[in-house]
N, C-alpha and C positions, 0 to 999 in steps of 0.2 A: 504493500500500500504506500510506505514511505518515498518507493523509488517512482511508483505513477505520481505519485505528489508532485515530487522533485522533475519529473521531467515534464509534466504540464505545466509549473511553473516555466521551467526554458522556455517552453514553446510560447508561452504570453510574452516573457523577454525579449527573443527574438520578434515573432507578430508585432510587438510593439517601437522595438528600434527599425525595424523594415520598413511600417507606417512613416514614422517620423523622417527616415532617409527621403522615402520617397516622396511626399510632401514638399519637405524642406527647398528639394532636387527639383520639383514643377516651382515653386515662388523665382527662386534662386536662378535660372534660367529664363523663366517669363520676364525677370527684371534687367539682369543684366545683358538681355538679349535687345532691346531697345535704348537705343544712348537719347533717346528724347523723354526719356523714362528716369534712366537713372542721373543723366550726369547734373541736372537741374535739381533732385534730391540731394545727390551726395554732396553737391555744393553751397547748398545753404550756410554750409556752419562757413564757409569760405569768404562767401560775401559781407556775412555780421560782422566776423574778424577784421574785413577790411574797411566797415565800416564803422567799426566802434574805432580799428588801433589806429583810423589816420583819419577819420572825421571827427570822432569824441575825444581820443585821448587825449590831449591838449587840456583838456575843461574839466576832466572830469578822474582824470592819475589818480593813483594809489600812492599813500606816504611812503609806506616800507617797498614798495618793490616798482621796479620799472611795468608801467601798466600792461604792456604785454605780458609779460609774466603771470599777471594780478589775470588779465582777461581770459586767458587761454584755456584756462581750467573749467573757466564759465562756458564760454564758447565749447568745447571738445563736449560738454555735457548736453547744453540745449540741442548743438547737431545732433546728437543720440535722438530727443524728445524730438524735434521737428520732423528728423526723417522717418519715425515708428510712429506718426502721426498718420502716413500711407500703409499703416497694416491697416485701420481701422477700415480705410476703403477698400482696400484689396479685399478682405476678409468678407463685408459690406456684397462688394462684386460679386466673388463666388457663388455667398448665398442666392442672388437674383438670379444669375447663369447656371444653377441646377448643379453645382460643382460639388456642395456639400451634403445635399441629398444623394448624388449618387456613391458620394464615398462611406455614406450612413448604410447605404444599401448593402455594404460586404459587409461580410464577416472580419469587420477590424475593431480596435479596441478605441474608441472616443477620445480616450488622452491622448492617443498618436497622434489626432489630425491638430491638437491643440499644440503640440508639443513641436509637432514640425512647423507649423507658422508661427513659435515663439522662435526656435532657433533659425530661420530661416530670415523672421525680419530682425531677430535680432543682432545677426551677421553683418544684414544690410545696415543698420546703426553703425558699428564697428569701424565699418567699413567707411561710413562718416565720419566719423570722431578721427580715425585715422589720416584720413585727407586735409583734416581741420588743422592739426596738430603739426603736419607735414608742411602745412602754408602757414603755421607761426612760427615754425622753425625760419623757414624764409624772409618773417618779416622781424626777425631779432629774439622773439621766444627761445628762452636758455633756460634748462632747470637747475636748481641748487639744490642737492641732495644725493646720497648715496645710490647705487645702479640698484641696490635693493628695495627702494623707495620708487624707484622710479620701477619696476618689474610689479610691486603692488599696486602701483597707479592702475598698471595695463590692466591687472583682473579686476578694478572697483568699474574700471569703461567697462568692461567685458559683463560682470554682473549688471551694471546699472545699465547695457543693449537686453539683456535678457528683459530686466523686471519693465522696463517701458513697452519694449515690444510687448510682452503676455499684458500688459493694461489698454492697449490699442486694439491688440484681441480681442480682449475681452468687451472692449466697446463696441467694436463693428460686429462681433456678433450678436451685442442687445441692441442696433437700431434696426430699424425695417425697409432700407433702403441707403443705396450707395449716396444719394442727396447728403443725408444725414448723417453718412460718415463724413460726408468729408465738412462738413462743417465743424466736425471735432477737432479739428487741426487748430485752431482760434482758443482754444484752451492751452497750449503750449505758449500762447503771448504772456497773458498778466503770470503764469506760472514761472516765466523767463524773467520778466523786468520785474516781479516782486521776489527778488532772490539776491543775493549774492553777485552770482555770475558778472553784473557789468559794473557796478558801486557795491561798497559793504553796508550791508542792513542798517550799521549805527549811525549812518550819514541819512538816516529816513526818521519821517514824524516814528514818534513812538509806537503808534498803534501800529503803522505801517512795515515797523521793523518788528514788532511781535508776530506777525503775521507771515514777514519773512523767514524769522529766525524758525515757524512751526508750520511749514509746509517743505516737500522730501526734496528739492532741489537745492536747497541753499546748503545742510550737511553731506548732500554727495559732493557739491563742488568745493566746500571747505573743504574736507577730506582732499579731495586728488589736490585742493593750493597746500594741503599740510604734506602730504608727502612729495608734493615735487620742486616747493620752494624751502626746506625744513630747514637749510641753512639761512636762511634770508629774514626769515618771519620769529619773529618772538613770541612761540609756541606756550598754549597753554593747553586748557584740553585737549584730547585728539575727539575730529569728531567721526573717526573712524566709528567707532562702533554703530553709533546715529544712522548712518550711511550704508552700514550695510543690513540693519537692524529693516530700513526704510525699504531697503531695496529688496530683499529675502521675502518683507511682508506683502509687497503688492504682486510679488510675484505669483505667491502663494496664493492670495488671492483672487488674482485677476484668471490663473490658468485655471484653479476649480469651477468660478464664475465662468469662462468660455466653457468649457466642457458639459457645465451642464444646460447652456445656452444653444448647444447644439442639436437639442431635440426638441427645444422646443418650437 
């Protein structure tokens, strides 16, 4: 009995990473198969960058650090949130185009299909934050910090592509229409400017900096400026834990919320 346990458990293992490959393998391809598609995405975080670090930054610098430094962190993170802003519609599309009913119709296991459109757009994020990161290097972005600081940076992007992506998921599969996805991309705005990311919260009316200081963007982007500026900045808290506390929960939540959004 113990061993038909043990191997019908494999079999949902395997059934389950095969979904997700395959999945992940149709977004992953559908996107990077049209450069009208992705390169207007992946560059969003590109354009802010060149818009805050040589339109604003003049007016608006950080004391302790040269404001590229200060913005980069912010920028590498929003580009994550604005491009897994296009799961919600992608996701949204499927449903209308019969994509998700017919993958209900096999014999697969439901967290697959959720699991592959989390890693799938959460790569495509990645894959932003990356570009972002690569064009503040060009415009003078330098970190100060240990290669070990900077290697923990790469997994809080890598976590915080995951936990947006599965919250984008999980939005486009509760509207009822692509419409209405995509008007959820307008949510990534006051979440962006009420943050950290382009000024420090303590430069805001108070109520405005409470607000920023407790919603999940402003400790993911503390976080990657504590570990990538840690020589520069005069550290107090680390708000690692916040960060990934933040990121772990909505992931959690937002892939249960799709999954079981997918029957209904």
């Amino acid at each position: 009995m113990r061993i038909a346990v043990s191997h019908r458990d494999q079999e949902r293992t395997a059934g389950f990473v095969a979904v997700t490959l395959v999945i992940a393998a149709k977004i992953l391809r559908s996107f990077f198969r049209d450069p009208q598609v992705f390169l207007p995405t992946l560059l969003q975080g590109v354009l802010f960058l060149l818009l805050f670090r040589y339109v604003f930054g003049g007016a608006i610098g950080d004391r302790e650090l040269e404001y590229v430094d200060y913005l980069t962190p912010g920028i590498a993170v929003t580009a994550i949130l604005f491009v897994s802003t296009q799961a919600a519609l992608a996701v949204a599309q499927e449903k209308t185009q019969g994509f998700t009913d017919r993958m209900l119709s096999l014999p697969v296991r439901r967290i697959g299909i959720t699991a592959g459109r989390v890693v799938a757009h959460g790569l495509i994020g990645l894959v932003g934050a990356a570009t972002t990161v690569i064009a503040a290097f060009l415009m003078g972005f330098r970190p100060h910090a240990p290669v070990l600081n900077l290697i923990m940076a790469g997994c809080l992007l890598a976590l915080y592509s995951i936990a947006f992506a599965a919250v984008f998921v999980a939005l486009g599969s509760s509207v009822s229409n692509p419409q209405a996805a995509q008007s959820l991309a307008f949510i990534a705005i006051p979440l962006t400017l009420i943050s950290s990311a382009i000024v420090p919260s303590a430069t805001m009316p108070s109520w405005l900096a409470f607000v920023a200081d407790h919603q999940p963007l402003t400790p993911m982007i503390d976080a990657l400026r504590h570990l990538t500026q840690a020589d520069q900045l005069a550290l107090g808290a680390t708000p690692i834990p916040a960060a990934v506390a933040w990121a772990l929960s909505l992931t959690l939540g937002a892939v249960v919320l799709a999954t079981n959004r997918l029957v209904e």
